[in-house]
One Martini backbone bead per residue (centre of mass of N, CA, C, O) as a GRO file, in nm:
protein
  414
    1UNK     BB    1   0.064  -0.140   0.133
    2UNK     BB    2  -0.040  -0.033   0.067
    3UNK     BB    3  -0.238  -0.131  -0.070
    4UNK     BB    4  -0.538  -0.207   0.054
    5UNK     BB    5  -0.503   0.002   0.309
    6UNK     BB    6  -0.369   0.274   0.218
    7UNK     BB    7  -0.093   0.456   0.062
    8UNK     BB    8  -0.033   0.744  -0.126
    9UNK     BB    9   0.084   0.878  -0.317
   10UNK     BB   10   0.100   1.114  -0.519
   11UNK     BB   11  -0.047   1.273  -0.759
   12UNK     BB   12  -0.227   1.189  -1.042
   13UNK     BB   13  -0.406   1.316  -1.293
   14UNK     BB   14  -0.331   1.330  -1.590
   15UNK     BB   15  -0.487   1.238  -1.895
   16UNK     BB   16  -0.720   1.255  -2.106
   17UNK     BB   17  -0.947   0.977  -2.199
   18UNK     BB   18  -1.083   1.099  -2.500
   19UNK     BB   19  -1.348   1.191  -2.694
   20UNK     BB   20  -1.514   1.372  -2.920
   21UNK     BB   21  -1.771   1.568  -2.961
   22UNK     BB   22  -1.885   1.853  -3.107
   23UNK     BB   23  -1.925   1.948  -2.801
   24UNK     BB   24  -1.652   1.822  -2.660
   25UNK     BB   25  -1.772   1.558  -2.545
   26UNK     BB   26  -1.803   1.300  -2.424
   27UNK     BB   27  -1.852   0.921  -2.536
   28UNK     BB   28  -2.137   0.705  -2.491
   29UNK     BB   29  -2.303   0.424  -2.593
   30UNK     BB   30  -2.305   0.261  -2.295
   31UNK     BB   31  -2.339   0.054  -2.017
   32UNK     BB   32  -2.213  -0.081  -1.729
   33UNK     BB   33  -2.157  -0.397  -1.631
   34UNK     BB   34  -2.044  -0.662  -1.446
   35UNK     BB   35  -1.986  -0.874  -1.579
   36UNK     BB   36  -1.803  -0.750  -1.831
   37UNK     BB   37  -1.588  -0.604  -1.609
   38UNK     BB   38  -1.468  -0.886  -1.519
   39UNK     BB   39  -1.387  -1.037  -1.787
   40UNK     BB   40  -1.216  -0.823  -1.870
   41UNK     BB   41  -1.020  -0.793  -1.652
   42UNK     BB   42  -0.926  -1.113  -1.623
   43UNK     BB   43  -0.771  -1.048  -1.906
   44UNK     BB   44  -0.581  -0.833  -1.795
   45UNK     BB   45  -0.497  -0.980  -1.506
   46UNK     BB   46  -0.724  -0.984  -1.292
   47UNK     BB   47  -0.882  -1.156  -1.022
   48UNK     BB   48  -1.088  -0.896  -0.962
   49UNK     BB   49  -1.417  -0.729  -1.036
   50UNK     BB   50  -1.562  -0.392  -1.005
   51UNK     BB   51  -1.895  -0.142  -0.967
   52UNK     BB   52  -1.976   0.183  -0.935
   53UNK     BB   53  -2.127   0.460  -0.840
   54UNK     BB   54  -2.133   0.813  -0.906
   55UNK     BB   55  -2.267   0.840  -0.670
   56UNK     BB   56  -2.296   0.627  -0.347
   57UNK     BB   57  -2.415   0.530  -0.110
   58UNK     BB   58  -2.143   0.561   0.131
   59UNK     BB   59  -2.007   0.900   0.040
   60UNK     BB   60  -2.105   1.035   0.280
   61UNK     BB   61  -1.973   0.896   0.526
   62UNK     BB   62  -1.683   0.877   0.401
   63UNK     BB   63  -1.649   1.183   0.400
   64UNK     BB   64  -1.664   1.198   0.674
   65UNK     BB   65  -1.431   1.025   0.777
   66UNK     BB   66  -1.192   1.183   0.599
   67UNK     BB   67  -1.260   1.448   0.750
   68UNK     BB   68  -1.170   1.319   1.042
   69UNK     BB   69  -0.891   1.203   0.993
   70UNK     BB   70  -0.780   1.508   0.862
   71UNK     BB   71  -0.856   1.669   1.157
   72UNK     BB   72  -0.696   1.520   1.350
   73UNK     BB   73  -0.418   1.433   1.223
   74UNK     BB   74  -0.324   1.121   1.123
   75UNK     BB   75  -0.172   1.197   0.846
   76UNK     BB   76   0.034   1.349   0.904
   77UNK     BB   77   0.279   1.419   0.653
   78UNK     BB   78   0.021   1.357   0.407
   79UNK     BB   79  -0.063   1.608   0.264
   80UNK     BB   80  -0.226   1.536   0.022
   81UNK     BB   81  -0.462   1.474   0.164
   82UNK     BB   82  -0.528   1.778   0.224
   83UNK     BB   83  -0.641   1.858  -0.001
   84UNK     BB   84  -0.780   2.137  -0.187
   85UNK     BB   85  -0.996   2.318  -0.323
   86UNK     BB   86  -1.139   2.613  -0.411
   87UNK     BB   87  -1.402   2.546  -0.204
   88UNK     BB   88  -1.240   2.346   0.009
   89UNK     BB   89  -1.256   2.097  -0.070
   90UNK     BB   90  -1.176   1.778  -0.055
   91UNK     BB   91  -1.046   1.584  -0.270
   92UNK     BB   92  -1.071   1.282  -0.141
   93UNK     BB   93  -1.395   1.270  -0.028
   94UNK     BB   94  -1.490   1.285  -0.288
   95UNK     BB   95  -1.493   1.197  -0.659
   96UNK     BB   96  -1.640   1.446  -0.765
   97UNK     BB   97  -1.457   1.658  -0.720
   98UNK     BB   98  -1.232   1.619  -0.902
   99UNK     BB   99  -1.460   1.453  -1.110
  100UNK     BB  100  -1.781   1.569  -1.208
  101UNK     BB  101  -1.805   1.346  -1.472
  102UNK     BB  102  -1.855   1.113  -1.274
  103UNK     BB  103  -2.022   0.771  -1.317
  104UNK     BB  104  -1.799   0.582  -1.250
  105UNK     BB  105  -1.636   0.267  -1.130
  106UNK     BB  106  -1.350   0.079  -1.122
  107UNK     BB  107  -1.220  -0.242  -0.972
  108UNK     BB  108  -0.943  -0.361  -0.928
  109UNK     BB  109  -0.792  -0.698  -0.817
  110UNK     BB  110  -0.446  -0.791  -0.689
  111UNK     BB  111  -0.299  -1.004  -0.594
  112UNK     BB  112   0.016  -1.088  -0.351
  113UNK     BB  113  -0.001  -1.367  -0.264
  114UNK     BB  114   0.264  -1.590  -0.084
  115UNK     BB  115   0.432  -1.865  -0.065
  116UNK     BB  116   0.528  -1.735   0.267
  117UNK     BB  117   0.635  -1.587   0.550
  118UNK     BB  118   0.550  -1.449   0.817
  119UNK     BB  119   0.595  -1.175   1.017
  120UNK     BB  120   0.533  -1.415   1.276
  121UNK     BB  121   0.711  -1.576   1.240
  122UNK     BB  122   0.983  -1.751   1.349
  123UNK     BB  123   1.320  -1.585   1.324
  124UNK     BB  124   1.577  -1.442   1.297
  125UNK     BB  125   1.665  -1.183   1.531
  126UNK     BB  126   1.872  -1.033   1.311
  127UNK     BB  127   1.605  -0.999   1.126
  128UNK     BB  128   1.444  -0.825   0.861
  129UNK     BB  129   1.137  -0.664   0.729
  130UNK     BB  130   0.952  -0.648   0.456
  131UNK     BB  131   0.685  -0.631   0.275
  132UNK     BB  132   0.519  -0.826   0.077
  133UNK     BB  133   0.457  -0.645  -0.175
  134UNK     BB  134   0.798  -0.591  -0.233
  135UNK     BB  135   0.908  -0.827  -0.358
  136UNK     BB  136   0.906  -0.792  -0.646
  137UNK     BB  137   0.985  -0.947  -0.970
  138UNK     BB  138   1.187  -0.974  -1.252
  139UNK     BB  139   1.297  -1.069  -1.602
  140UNK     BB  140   1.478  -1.014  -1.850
  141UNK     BB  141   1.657  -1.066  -2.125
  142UNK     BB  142   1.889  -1.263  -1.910
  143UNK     BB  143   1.714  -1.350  -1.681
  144UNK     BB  144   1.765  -1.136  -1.497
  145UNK     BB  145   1.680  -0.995  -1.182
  146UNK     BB  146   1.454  -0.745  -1.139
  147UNK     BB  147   1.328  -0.497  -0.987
  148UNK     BB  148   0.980  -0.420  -0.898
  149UNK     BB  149   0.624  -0.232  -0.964
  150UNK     BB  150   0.305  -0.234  -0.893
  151UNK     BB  151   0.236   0.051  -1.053
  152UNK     BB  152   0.383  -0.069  -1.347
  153UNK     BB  153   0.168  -0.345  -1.404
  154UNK     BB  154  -0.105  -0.246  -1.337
  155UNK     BB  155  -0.079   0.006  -1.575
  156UNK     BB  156  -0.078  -0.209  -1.812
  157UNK     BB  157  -0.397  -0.331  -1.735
  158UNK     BB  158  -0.545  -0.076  -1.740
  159UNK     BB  159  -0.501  -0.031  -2.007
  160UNK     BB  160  -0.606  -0.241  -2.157
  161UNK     BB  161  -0.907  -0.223  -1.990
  162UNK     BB  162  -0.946   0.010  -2.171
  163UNK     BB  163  -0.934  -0.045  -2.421
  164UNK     BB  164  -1.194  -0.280  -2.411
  165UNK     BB  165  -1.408  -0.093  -2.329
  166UNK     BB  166  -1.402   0.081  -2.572
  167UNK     BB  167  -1.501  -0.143  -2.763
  168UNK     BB  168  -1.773  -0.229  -2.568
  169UNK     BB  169  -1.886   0.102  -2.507
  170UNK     BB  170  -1.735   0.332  -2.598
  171UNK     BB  171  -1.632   0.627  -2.564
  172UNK     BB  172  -1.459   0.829  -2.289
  173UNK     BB  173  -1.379   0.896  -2.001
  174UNK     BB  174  -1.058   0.903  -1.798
  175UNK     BB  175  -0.906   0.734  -1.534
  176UNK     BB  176  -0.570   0.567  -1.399
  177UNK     BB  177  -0.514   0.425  -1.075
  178UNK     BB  178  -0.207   0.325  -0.877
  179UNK     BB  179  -0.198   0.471  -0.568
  180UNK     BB  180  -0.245   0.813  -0.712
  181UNK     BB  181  -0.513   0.913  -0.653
  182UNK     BB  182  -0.804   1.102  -0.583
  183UNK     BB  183  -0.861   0.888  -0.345
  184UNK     BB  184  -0.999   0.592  -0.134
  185UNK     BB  185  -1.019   0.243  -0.265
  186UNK     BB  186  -1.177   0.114  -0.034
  187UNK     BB  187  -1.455   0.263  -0.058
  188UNK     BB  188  -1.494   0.181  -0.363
  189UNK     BB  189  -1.437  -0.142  -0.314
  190UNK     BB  190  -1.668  -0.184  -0.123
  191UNK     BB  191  -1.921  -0.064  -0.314
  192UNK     BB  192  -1.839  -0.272  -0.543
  193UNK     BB  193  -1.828  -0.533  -0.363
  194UNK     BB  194  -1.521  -0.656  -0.260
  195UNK     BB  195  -1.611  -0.603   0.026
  196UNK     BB  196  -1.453  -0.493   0.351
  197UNK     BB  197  -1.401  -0.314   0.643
  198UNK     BB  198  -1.198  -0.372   0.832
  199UNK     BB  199  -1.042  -0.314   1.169
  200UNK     BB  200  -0.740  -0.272   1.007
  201UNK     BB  201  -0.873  -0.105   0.725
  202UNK     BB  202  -0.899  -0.328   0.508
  203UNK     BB  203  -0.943  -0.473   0.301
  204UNK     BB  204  -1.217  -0.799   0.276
  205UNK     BB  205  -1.212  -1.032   0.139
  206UNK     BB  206  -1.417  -1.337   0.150
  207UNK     BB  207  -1.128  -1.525  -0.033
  208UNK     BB  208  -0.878  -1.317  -0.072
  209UNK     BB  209  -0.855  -1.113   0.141
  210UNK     BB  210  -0.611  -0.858   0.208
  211UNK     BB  211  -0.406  -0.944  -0.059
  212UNK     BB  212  -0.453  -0.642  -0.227
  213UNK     BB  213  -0.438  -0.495  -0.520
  214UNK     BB  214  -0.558  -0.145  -0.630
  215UNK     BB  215  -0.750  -0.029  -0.892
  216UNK     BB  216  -0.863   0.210  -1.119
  217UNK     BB  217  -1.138   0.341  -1.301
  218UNK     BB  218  -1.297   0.656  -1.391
  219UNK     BB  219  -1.566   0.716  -1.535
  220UNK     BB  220  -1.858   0.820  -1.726
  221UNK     BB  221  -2.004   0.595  -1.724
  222UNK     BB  222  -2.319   0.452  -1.710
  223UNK     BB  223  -2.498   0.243  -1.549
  224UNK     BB  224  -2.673  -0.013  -1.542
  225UNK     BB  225  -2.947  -0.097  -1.445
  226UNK     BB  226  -2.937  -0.292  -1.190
  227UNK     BB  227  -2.599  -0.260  -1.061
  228UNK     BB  228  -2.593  -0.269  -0.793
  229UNK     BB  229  -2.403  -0.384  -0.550
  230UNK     BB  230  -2.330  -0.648  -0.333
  231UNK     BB  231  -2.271  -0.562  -0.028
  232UNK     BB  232  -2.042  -0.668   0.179
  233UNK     BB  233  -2.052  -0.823   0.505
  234UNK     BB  234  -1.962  -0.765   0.800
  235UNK     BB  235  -1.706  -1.024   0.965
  236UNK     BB  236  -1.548  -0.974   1.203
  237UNK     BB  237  -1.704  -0.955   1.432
  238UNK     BB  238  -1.534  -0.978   1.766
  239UNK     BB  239  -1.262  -0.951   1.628
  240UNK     BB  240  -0.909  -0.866   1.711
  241UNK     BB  241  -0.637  -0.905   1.676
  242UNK     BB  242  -0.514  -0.666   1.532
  243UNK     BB  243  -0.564  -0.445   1.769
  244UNK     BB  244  -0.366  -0.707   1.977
  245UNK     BB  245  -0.099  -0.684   1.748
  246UNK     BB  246  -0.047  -0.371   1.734
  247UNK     BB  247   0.290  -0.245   1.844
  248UNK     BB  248   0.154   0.097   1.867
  249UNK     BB  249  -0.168   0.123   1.857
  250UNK     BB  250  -0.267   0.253   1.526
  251UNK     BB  251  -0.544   0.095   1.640
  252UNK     BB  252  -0.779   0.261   1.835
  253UNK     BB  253  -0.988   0.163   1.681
  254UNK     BB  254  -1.212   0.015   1.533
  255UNK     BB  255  -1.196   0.118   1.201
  256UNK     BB  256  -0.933   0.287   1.315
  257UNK     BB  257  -0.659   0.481   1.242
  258UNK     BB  258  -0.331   0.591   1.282
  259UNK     BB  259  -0.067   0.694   1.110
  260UNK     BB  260   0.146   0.772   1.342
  261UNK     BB  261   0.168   0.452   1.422
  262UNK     BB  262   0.251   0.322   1.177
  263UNK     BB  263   0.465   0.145   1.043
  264UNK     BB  264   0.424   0.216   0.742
  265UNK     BB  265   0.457   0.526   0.792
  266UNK     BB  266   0.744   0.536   0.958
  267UNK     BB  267   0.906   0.375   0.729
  268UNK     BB  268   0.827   0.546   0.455
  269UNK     BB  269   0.705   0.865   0.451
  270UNK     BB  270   0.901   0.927   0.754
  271UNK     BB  271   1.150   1.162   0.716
  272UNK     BB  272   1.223   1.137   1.066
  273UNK     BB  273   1.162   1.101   1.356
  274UNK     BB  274   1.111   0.849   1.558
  275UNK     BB  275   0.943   0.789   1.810
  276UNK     BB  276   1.079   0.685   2.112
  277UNK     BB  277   0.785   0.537   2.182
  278UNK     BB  278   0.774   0.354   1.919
  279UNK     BB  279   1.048   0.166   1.849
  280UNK     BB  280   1.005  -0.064   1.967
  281UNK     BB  281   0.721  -0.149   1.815
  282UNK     BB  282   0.863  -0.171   1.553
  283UNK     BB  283   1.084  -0.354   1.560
  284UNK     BB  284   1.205  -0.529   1.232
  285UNK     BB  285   1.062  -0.274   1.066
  286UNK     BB  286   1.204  -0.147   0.752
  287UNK     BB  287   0.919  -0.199   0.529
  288UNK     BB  288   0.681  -0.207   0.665
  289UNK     BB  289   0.360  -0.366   0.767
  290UNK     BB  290   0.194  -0.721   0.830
  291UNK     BB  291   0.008  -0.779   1.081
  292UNK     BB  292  -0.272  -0.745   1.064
  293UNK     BB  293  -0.279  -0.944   0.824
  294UNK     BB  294  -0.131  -1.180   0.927
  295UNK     BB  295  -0.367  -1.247   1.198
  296UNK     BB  296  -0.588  -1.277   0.997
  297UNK     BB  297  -0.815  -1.528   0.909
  298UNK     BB  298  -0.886  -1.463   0.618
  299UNK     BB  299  -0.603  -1.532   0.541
  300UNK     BB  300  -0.552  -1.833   0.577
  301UNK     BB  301  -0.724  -1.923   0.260
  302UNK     BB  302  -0.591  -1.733   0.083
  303UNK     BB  303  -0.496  -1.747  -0.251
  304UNK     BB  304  -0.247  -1.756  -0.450
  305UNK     BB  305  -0.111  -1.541  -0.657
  306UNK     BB  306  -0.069  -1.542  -0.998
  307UNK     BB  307   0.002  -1.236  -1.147
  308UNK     BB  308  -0.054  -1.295  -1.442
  309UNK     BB  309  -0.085  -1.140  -1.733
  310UNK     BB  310  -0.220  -1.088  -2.049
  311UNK     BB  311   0.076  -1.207  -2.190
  312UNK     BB  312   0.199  -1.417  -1.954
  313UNK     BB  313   0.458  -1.207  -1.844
  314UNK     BB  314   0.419  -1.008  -1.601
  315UNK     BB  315   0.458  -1.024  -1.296
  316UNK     BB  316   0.399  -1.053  -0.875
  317UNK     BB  317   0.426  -1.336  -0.728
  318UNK     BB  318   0.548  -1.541  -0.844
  319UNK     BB  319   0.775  -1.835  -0.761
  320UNK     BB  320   0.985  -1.685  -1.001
  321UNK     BB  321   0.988  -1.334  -0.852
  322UNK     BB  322   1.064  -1.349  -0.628
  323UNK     BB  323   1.285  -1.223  -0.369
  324UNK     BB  324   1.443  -1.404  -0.132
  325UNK     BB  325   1.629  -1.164   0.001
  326UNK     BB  326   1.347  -0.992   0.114
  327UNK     BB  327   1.313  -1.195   0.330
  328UNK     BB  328   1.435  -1.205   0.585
  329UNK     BB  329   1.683  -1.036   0.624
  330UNK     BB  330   1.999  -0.890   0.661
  331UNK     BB  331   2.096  -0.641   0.884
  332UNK     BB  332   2.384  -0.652   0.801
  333UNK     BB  333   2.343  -0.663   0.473
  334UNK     BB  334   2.181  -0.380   0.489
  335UNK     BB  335   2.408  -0.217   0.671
  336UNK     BB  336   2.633  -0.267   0.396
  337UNK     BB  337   2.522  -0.053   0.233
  338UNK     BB  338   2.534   0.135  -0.011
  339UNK     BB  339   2.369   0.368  -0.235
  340UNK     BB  340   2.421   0.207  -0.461
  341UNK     BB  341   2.312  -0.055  -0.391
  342UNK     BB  342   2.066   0.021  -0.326
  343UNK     BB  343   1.976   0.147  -0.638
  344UNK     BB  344   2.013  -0.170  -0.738
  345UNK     BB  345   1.796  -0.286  -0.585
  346UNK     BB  346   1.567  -0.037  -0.584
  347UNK     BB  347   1.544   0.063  -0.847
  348UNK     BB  348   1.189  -0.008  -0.934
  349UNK     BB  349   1.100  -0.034  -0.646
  350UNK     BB  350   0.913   0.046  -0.362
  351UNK     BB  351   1.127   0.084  -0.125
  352UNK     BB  352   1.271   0.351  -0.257
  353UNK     BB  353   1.019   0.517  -0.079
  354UNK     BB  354   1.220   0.583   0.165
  355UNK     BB  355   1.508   0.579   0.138
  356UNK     BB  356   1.792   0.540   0.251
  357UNK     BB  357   1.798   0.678   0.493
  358UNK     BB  358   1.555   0.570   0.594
  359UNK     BB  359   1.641   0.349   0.599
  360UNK     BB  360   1.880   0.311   0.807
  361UNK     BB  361   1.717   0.398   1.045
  362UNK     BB  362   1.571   0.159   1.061
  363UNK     BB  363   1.797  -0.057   1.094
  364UNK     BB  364   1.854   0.030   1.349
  365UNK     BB  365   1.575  -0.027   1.523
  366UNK     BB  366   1.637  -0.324   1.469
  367UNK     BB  367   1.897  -0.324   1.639
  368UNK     BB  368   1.804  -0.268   1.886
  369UNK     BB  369   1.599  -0.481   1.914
  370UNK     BB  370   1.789  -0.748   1.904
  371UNK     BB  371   2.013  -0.697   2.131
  372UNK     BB  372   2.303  -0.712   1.938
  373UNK     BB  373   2.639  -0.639   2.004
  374UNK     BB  374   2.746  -0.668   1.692
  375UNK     BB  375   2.622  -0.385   1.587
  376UNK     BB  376   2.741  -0.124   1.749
  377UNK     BB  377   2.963  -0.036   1.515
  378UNK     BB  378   2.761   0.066   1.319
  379UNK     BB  379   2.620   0.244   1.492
  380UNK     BB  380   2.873   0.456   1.586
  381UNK     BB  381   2.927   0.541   1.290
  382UNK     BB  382   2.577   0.629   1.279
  383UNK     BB  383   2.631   0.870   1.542
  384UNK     BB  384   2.871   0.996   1.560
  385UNK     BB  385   2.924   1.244   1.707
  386UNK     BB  386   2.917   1.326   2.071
  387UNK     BB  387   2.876   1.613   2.106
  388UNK     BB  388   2.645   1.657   1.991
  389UNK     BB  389   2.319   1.735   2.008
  390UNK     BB  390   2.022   1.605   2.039
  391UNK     BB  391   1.898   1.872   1.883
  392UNK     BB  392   2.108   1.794   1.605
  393UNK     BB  393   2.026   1.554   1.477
  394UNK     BB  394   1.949   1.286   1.198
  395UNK     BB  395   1.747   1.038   1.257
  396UNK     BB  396   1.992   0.834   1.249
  397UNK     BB  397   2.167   0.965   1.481
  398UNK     BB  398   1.952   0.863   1.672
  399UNK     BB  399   1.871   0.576   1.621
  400UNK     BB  400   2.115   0.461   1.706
  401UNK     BB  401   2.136   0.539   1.981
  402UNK     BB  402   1.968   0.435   2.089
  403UNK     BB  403   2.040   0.139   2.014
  404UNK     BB  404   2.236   0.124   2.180
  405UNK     BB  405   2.095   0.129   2.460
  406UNK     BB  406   1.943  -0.124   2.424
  407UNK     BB  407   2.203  -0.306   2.398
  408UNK     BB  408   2.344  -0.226   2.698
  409UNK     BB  409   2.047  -0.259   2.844
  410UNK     BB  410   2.095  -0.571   2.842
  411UNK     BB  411   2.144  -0.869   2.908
  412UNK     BB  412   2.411  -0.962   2.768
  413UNK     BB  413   2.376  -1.241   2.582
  414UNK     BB  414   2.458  -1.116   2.280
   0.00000   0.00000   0.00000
């Protein structure tokens, strides 16, 4: 995401949030509405939220369709995918699974949409891409910007919606994960009545587009009767264009991705080499990317994300709070900087999640796709010596020498 396409962090099962009864069972004294936890959301500080049941209509299908993805082996190095139980099954097939308390779930999401350049547009060939989730800054007390996560911004707002539903609700079990939990975010989203699943697999508002962060919480209480979500059905139609503008080919058909060719999972993920065959298509981006998002129809008229938070305070992408040098930035001045520098831009910032060494492989690769001959010496700088065997090296040193030989056999106009 990455955002609501997207890639999980690591697991964090959390800590149970209820009360308990004489049986030490949770307490639900009432049963959830969409009315009552839109409103709530929205006073949370969230652009829109749903509500599914647990099990819901399409869980058969998820559960078979993520067993699928994790079988083909498409995850990547994404173990945490693959956790199993006790019983063998995948931890992430189905909500019931990790919980098996769980009668409902919330879905909110956050716009991070910004009035801002999209990844295709024209830019000095110089300059390399961030993906636009990770823009986002804060203003401290001295109104000094500083980095910012979306990660601690969402659950700082889901701790809100959670005290509102107790206070509506009655004491409940719950779990709130932005981007931790053992579930599908989009799958769950989906039932929630919140979009459908695009051809480039990312979820699709049909106002607010697919620029937006997803957030859970899944409680114990039931639905209330007749809350089944009216699911939005697929307006994908004809349209290709993700499909025929992902330049490494990871949306191998419609609705499915492989992750191993994902320019956001080799970018941020991906922790060894990158493959030769692919960096070319990796083109200039250097943390996640958003093409596929970018070319998308729906996205052409999804309004600016408001990003305001319920005390007025942090925002997500408001436009004092964008980190203006995140946008295009130049990959000399990225390739300039040493790893103090790198933790005081990144520090608390999504981007920390490549790694310096990460970025720095990346900005190799996106150096040589510019084929600008002046960027040669920070690249042999970062080839090491010439003597290692090719079988030797390490990520950043291989993509260096890449990176040089794309440089000296190009037309040698820059």
């Amino acid at each position: 995401m990455a955002p609501a396409s997207s890639l999980n962090l690591d697991d964090d099962l959390g800590e149970p949030a209820y009360s308990k009864d004489a049986a030490g069972g949770p307490v639900a004294s009432q049963t959830l509405t969409q009315v009552a936890i839109s409103d709530l959301a929205r006073r949370a500080g969230f652009t829109e939220a749903g509500i599914a049941g647990v099990p819901h209509s399409g869980s058969t299908r998820d559960a078979e369709r993520f067993t699928r993805f994790v079988g083909e082996g498409h995850g990547g190095s994404m173990q945490y995918l693959t956790r199993r139980n006790e019983r063998g099954e995948l931890v992430r097939s189905s909500i019931s699974v990790p919980f098996p308390w769980a009668r409902s779930v919330v879905v909110c999401m956050a716009s991070y949409h910004a009035a801002a350049p999209l990844s295709v547009d024209a830019v000095p060939e110089d300059s390399g891409w961030i993906a636009r989730y990770a823009w986002s800054g804060r203003r401290d007390e001295k109104g000094i910007m500083r980095p910012s996560d979306y990660h601690k911004v969402l659950l700082k707002r889901l701790r809100v919606l959670e005290a509102s539903m107790r206070s509506a609700f009655g004491e409940f079990e719950s779990r709130a994960y932005v981007d931790t939990g053992p579930l599908v975010e989009r799958s769950v989203a989906r039932a929630a009545g919140l979009g459908w699943t695009g051809k480039n697999t990312c979820l699709i508002h049909p106002k607010l587009g697919s620029w937006n962060f997803l957030a859970v919480i899944v409680t114990s209480l039931p639905l209330a009767q007749k809350q089944a979500p009216l699911i939005v059905p697929d307006r994908c139609g004809s349209c290709r264009r993700c499909l025929d503008a992902c330049p490494t080919q990871a949306l191998i058909e419609p609705y499915r991705m492989d992750a191993t060719r994902c320019i956001s999972y080799l970018t941020i993920e991906h922790r060894g080499e990158i493959a030769a065959e692919l960096r070319e298509g990796v083109g200039r981006q250097i943390f996640g990317c958003d093409i596929c998002q970018d070319v998308c129809p729906w996205n052409r008229k999804a309004p600016i994300g408001p990003g305001m938070g319920a005390d007025g305070g942090e925002e997500l992408v408001g436009p004092e709070l964008i980190r203006p040098e995140l946008i295009n930035p130049s990959l000399e001045w990225l390739a300039g900087l040493e790893e103090a520098d790198f933790e005081r831009l990144f520090n608390g910032s999504p981007v920390r999640r490549a790694g310096f060494a990460g970025m720095r492989r990346n900005i190799a690769i996106a150096m040589g796709n510019s084929r600008f001959k002046r960027f040669i010496p920070r690249l042999k700088e970062w080839a090491g010596d010439e003597k290692v065997l090719n079988t030797d090296l390490t990520p950043l040193q291989s993509a260096a020498r890449w990176a040089i030989r794309q440089i000296t056999l190009g037309d040698g106009s820059r």
